[in-house]
VOSE-257330 format. One record per residue: residue number from 1; residue in three letters; x, y, z of N, C-alpha, C, CB in turn. Coordinates in steps of 0.02 Angstrom, whole numbers, plus 50000, padded with zeros to 5 digits. Glycine has a CB too. Example, Ala and Ser with C-alpha at 12.3 -4.5 7.8 and 13.67 -1.06 7.14 Angstrom:
BEGIN
+------+-------+-------+-------+-------+-------+-------+-------+-------+-------+-------+-------+-------+-------+
! baza ! marnu !   n_x !   n_y !   n_z !  ca_x !  ca_y !  ca_z !   c_x !   c_y !   c_z !  cb_x !  cb_y !  cb_z !
+------+-------+-------+-------+-------+-------+-------+-------+-------+-------+-------+-------+-------+-------+
!    1 !   ALA ! 50660 ! 49716 ! 50390 ! 50615 ! 49775 ! 50390 ! 50660 ! 49835 ! 50390 ! 50565 ! 49776 ! 50452 !
!    2 !   SER ! 50642 ! 49888 ! 50354 ! 50684 ! 49947 ! 50357 ! 50645 ! 50002 ! 50394 ! 50704 ! 49970 ! 50286 !
+------+-------+-------+-------+-------+-------+-------+-------+-------+-------+-------+-------+-------+-------+
//
This chain:
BEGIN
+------+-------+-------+-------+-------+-------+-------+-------+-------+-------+-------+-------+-------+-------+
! baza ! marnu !   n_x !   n_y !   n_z !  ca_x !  ca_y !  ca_z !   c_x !   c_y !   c_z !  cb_x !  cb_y !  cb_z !
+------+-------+-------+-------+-------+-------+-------+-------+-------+-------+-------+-------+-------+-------+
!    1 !   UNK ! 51084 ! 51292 ! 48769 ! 51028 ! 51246 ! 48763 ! 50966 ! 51277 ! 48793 ! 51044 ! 51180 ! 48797 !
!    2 !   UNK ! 50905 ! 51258 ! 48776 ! 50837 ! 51270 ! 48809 ! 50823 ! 51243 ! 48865 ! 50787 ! 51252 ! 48775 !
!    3 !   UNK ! 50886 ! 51218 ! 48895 ! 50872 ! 51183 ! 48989 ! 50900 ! 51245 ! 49013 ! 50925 ! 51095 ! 49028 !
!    4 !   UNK ! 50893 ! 51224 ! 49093 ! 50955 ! 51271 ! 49134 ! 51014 ! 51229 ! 49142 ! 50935 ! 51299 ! 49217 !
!    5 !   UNK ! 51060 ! 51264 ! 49137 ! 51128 ! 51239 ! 49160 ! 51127 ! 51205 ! 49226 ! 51177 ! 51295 ! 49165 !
!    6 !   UNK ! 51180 ! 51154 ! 49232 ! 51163 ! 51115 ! 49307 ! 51218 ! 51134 ! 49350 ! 51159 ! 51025 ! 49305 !
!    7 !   UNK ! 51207 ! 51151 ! 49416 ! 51225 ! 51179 ! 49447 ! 51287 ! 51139 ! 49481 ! 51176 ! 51200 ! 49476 !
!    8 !   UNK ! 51266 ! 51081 ! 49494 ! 51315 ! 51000 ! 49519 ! 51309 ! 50943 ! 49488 ! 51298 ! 50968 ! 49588 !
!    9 !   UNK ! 51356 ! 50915 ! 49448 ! 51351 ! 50870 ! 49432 ! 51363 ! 50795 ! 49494 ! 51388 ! 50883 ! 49379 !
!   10 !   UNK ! 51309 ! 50745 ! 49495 ! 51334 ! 50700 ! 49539 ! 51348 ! 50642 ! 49508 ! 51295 ! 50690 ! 49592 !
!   11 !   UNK ! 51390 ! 50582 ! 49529 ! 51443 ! 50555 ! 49486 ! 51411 ! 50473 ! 49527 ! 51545 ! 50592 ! 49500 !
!   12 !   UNK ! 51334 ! 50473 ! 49523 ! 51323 ! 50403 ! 49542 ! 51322 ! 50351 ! 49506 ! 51277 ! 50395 ! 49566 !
!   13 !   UNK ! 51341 ! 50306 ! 49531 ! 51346 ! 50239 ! 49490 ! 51289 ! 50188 ! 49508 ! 51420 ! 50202 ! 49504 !
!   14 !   UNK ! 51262 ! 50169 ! 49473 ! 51203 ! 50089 ! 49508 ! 51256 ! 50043 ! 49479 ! 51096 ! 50066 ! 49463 !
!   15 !   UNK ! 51249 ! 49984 ! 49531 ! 51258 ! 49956 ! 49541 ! 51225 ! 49880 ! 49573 ! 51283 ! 49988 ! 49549 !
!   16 !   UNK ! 51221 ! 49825 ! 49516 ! 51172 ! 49777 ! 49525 ! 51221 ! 49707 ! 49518 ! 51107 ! 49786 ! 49465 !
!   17 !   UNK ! 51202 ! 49689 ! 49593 ! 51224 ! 49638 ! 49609 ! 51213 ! 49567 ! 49581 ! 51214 ! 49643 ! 49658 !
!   18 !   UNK ! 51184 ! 49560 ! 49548 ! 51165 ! 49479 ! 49521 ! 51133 ! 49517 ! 49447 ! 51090 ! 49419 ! 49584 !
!   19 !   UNK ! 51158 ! 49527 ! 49400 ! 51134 ! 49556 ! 49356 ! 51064 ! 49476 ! 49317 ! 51212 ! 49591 ! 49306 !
!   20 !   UNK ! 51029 ! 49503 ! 49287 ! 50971 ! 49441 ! 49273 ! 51004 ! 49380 ! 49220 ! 50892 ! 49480 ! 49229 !
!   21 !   UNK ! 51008 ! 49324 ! 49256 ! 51057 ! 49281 ! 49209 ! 50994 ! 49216 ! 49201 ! 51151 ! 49252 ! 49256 !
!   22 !   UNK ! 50946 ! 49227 ! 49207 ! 50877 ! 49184 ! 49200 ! 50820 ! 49189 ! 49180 ! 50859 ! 49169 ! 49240 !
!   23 !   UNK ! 50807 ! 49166 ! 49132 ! 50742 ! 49187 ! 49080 ! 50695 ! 49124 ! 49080 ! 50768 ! 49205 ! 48991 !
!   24 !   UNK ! 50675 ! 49097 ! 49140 ! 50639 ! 49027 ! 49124 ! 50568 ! 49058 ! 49141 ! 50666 ! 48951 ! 49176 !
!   25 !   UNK ! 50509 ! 49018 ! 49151 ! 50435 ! 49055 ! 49157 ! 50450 ! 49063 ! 49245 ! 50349 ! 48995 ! 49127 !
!   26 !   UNK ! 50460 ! 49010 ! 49263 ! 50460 ! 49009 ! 49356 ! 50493 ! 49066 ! 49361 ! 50504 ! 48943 ! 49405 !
!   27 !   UNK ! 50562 ! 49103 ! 49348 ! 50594 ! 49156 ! 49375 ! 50544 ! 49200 ! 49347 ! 50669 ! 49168 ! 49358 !
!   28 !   UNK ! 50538 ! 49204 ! 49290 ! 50489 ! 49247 ! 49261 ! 50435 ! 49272 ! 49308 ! 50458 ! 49213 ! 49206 !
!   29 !   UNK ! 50385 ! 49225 ! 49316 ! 50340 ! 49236 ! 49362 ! 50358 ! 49238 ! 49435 ! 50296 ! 49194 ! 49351 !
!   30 !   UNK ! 50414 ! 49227 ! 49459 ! 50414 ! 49244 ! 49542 ! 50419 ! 49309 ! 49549 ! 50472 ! 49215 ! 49587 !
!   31 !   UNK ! 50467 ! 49344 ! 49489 ! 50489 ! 49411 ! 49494 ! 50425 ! 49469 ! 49501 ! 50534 ! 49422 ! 49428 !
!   32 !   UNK ! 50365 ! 49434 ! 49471 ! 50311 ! 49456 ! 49456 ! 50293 ! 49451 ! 49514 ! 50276 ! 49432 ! 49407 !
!   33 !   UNK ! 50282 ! 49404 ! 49543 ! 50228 ! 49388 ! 49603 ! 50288 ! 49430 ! 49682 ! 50209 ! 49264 ! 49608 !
!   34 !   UNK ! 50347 ! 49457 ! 49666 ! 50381 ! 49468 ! 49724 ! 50347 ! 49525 ! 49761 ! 50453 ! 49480 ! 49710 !
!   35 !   UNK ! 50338 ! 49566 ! 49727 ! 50309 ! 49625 ! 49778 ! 50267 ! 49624 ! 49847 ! 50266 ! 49662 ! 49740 !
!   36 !   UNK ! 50227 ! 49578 ! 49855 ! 50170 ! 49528 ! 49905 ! 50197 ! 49467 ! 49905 ! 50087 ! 49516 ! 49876 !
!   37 !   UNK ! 50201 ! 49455 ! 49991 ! 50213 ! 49396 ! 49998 ! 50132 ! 49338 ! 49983 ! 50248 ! 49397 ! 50075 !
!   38 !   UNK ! 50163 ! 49257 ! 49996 ! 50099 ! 49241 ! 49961 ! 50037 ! 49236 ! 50013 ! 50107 ! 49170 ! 49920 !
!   39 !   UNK ! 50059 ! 49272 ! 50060 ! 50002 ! 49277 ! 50104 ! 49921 ! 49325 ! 50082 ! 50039 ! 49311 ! 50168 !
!   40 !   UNK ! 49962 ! 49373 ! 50067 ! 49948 ! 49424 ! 50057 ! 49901 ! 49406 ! 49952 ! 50031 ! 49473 ! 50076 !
!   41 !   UNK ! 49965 ! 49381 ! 49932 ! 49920 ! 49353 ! 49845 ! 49846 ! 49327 ! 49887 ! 49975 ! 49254 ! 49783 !
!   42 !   UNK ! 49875 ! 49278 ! 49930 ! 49807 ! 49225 ! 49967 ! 49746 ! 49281 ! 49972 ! 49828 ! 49186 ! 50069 !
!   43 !   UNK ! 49760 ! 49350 ! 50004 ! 49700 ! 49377 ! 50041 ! 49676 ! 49400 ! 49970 ! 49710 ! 49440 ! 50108 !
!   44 !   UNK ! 49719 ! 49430 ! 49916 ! 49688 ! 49488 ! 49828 ! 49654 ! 49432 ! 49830 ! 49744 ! 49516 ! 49733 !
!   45 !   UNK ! 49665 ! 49337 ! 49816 ! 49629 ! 49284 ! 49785 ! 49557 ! 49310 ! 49831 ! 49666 ! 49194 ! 49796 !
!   46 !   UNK ! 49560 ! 49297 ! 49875 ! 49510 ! 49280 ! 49931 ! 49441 ! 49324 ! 49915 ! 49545 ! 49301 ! 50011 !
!   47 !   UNK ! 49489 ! 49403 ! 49894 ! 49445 ! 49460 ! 49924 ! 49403 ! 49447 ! 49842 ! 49493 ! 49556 ! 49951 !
!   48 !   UNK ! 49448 ! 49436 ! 49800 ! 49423 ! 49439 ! 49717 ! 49354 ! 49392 ! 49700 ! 49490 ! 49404 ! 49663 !
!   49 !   UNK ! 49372 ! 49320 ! 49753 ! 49320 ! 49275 ! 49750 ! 49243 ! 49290 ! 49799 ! 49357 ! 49209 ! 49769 !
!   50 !   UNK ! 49261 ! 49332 ! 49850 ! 49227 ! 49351 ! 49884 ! 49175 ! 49402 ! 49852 ! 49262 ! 49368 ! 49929 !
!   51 !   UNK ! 49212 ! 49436 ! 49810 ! 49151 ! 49501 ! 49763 ! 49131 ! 49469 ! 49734 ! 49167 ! 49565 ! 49714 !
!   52 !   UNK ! 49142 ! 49437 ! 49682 ! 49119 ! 49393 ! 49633 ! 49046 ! 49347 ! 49674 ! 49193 ! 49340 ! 49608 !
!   53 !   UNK ! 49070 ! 49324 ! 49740 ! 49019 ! 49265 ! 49756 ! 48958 ! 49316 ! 49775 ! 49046 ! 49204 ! 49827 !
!   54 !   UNK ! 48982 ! 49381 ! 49791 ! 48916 ! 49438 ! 49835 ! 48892 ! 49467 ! 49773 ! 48948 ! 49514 ! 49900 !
!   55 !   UNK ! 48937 ! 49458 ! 49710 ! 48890 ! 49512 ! 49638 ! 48831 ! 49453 ! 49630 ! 48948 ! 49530 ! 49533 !
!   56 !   UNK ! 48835 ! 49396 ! 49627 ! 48813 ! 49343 ! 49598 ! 48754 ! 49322 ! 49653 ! 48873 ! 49289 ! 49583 !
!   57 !   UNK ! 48761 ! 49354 ! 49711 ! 48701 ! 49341 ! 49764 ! 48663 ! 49422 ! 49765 ! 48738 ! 49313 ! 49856 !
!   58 !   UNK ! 48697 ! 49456 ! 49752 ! 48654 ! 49532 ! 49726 ! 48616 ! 49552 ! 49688 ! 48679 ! 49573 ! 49708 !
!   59 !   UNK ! 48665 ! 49494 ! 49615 ! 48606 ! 49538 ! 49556 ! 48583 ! 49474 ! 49541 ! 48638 ! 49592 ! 49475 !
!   60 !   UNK ! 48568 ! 49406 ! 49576 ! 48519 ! 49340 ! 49576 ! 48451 ! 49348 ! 49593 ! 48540 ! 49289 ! 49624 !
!   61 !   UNK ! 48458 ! 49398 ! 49643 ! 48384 ! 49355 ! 49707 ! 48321 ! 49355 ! 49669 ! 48356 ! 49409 ! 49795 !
!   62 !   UNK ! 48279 ! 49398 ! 49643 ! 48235 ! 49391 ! 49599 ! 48230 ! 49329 ! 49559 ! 48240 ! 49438 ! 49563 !
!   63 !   UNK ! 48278 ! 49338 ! 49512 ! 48278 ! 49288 ! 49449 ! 48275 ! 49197 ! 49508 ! 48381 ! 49306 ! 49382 !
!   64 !   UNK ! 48293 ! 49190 ! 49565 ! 48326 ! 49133 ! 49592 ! 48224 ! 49126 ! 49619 ! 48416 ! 49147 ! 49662 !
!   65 !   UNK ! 48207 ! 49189 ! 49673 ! 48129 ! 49182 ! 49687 ! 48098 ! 49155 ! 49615 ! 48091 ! 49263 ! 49711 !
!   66 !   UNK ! 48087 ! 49177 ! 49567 ! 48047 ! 49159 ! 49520 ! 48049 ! 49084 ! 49465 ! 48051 ! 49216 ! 49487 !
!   67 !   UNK ! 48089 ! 49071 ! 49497 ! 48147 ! 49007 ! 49451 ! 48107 ! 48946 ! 49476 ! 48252 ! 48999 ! 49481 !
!   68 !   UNK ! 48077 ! 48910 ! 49412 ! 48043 ! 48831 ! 49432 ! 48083 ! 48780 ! 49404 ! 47965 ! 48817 ! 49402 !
!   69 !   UNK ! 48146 ! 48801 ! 49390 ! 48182 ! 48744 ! 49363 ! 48197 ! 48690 ! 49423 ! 48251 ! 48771 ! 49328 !
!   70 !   UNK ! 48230 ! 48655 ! 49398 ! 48268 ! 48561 ! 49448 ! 48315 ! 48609 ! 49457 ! 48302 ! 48459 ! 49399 !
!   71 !   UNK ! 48342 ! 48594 ! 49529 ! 48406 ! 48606 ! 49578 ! 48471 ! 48595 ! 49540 ! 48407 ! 48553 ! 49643 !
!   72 !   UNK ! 48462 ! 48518 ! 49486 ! 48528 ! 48526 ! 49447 ! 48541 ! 48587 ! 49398 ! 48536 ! 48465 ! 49406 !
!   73 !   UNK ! 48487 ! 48619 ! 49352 ! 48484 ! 48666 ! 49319 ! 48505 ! 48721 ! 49345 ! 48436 ! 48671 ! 49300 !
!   74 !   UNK ! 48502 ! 48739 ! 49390 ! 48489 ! 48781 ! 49440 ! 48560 ! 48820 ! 49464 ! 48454 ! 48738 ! 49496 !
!   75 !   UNK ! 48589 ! 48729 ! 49492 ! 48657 ! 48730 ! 49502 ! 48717 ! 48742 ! 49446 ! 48664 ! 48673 ! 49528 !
!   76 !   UNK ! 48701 ! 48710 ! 49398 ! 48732 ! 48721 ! 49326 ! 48736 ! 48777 ! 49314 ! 48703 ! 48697 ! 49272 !
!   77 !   UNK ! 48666 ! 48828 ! 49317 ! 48689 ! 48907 ! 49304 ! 48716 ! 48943 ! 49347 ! 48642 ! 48949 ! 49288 !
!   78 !   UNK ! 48734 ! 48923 ! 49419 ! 48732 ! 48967 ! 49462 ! 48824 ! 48956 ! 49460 ! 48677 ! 48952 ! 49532 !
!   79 !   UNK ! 48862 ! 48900 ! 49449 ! 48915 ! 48872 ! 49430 ! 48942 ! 48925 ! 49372 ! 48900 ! 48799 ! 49409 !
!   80 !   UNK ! 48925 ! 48918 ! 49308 ! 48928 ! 48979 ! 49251 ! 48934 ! 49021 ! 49302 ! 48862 ! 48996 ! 49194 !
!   81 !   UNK ! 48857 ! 49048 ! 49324 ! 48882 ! 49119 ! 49342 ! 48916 ! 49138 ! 49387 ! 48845 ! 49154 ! 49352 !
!   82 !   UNK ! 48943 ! 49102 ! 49431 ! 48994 ! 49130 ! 49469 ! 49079 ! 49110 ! 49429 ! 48981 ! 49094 ! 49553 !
!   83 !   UNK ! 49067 ! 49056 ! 49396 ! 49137 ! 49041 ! 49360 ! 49148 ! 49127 ! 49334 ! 49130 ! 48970 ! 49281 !
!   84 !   UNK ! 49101 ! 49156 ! 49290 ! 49098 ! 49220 ! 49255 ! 49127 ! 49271 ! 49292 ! 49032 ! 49239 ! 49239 !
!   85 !   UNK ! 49083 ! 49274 ! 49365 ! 49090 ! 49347 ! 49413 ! 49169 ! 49330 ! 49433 ! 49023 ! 49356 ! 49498 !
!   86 !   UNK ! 49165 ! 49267 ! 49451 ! 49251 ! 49277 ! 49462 ! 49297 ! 49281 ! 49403 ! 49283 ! 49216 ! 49502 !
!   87 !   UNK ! 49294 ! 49267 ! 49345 ! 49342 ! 49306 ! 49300 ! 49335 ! 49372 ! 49269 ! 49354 ! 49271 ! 49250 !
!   88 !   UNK ! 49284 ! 49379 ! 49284 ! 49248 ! 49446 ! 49283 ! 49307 ! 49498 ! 49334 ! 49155 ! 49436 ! 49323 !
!   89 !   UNK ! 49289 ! 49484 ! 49386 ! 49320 ! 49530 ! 49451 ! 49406 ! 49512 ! 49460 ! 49273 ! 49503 ! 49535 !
!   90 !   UNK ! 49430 ! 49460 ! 49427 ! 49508 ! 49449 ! 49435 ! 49525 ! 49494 ! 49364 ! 49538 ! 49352 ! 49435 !
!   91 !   UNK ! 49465 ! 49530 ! 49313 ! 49496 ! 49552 ! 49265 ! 49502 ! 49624 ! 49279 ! 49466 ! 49535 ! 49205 !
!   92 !   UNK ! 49437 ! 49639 ! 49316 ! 49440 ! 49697 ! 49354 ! 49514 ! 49729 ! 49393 ! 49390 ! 49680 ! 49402 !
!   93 !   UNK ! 49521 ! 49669 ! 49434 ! 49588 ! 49673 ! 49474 ! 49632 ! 49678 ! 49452 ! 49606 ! 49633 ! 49508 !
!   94 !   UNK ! 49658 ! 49652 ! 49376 ! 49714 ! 49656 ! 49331 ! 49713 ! 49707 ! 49285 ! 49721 ! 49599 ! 49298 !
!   95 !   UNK ! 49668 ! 49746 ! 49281 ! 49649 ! 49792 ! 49232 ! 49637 ! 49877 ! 49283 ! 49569 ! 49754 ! 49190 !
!   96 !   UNK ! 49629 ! 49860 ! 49347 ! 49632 ! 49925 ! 49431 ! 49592 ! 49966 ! 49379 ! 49735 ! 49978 ! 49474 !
!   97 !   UNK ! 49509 ! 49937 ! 49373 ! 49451 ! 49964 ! 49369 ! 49410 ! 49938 ! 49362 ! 49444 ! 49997 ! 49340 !
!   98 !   UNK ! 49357 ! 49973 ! 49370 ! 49282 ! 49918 ! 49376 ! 49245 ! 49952 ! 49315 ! 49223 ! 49924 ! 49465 !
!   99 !   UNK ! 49184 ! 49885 ! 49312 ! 49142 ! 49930 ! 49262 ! 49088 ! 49963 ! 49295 ! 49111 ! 49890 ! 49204 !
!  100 !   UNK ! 49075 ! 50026 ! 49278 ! 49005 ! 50087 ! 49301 ! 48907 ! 50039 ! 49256 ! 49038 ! 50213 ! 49230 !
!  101 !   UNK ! 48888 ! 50023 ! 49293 ! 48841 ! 49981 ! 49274 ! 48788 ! 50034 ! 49314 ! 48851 ! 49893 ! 49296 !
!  102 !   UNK ! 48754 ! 50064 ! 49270 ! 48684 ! 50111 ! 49291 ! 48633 ! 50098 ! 49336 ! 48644 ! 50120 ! 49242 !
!  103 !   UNK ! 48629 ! 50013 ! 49300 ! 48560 ! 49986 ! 49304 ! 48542 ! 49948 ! 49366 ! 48549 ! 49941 ! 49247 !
!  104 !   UNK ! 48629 ! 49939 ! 49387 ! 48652 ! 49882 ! 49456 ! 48599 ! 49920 ! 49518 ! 48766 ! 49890 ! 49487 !
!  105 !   UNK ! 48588 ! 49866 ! 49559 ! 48562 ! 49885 ! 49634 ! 48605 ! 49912 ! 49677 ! 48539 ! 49831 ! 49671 !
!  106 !   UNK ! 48559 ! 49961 ! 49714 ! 48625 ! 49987 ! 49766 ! 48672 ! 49954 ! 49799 ! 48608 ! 50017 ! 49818 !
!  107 !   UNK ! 48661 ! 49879 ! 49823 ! 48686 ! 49846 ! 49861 ! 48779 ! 49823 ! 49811 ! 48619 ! 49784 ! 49880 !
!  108 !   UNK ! 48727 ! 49799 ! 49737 ! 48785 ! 49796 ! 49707 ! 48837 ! 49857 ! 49703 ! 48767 ! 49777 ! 49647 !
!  109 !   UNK ! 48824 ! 49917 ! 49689 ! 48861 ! 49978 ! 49672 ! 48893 ! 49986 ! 49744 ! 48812 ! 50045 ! 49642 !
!  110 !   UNK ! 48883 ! 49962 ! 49800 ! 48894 ! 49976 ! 49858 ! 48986 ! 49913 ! 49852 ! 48807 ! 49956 ! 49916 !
!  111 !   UNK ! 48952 ! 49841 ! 49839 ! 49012 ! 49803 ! 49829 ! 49063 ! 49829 ! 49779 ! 48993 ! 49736 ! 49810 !
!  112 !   UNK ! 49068 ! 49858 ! 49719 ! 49094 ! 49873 ! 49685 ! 49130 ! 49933 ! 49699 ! 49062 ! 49868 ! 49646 !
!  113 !   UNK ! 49111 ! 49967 ! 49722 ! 49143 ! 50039 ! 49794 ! 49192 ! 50011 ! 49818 ! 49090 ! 50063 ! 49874 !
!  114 !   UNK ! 49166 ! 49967 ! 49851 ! 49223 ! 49918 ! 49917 ! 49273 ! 49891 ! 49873 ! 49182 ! 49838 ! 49968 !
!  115 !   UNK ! 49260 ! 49870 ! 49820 ! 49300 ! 49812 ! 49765 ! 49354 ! 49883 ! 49759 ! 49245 ! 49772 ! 49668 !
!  116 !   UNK ! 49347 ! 49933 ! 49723 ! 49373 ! 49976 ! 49676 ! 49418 ! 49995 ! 49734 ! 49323 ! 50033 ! 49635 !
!  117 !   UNK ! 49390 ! 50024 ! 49809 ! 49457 ! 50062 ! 49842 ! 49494 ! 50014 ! 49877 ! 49442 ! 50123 ! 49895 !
!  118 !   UNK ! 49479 ! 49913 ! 49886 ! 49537 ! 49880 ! 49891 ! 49595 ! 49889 ! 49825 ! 49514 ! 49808 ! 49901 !
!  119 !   UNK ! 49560 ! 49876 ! 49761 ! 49601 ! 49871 ! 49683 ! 49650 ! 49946 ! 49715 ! 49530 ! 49889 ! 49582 !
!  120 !   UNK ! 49622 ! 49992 ! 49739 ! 49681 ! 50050 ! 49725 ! 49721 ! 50060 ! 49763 ! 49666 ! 50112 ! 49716 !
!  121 !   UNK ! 49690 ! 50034 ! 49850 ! 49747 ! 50004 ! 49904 ! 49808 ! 49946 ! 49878 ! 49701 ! 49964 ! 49966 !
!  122 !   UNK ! 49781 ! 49913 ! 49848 ! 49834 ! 49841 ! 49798 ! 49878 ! 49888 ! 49761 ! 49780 ! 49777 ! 49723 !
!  123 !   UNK ! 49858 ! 49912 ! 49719 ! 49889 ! 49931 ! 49665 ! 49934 ! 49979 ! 49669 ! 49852 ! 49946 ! 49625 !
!  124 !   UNK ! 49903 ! 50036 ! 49718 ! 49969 ! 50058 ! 49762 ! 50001 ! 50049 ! 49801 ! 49975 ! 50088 ! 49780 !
!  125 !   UNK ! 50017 ! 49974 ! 49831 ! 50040 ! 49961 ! 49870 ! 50099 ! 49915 ! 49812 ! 49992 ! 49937 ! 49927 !
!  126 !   UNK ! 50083 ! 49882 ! 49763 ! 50120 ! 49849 ! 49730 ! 50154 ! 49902 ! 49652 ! 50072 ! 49782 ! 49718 !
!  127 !   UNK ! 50167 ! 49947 ! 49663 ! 50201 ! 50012 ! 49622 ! 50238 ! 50026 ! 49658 ! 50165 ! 50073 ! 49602 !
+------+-------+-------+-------+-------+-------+-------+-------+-------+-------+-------+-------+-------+-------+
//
């Protein structure tokens, strides 16, 4: 053959104790969520909502100074836009990358730094 010959063969067996006898969504999804306890899910939620609330106070301040709308208007978009930044940044997190935005302020490119080397602390920690 085009391998090398093996020198020792070893004669291991796996062996799985509860082989998977459950296909419902709950097992489904715990198996998913096991790697992190939910303390820990608590802090990815926390940290995910936390970028999202600092992109949305980063790339605002201008547009928010110049803004003569009513407080409800105001509030209504600011609602959108953070509903956005946070599915925005949980897609980020599910996807372990960000998007490269040119045009962003340093401050933003600075959060998105911080965002990207938690996503790769997570992500290698849950592999």
């Amino acid at each position: 053959t085009t391998f090398t010959v093996p020198l020792l063969y070893d004669k291991t067996v796996l062996v799985i104790p509860k082989p998977g006898q459950k296909s419902n969504l709950a097992y489904e999804t715990k198996k998913v969520l096991e790697p992190f306890t939910y303390g820990l899910w608590g802090v990815v939620i926390a940290v995910t909502v936390a970028a999202a609330l600092l992109s949305v106070w980063f790339s605002d301040r201008e547009m928010v100074a110049k803004s003569k709308r009513a407080w409800k208007k105001r509030r209504a978009a600011y609602f959108r836009l953070i509903l956005d930044a946070i599915l925005e940044k949980g897609m980020f997190f599910c996807s372990a990358g960000i998007e490269q935005d040119t045009g962003a302020s340093l401050p933003y490119k600075v959060l998105m730094f911080g965002f990207a080397f938690f996503i790769l602390i997570a992500v290698s920690a849950y592999v």
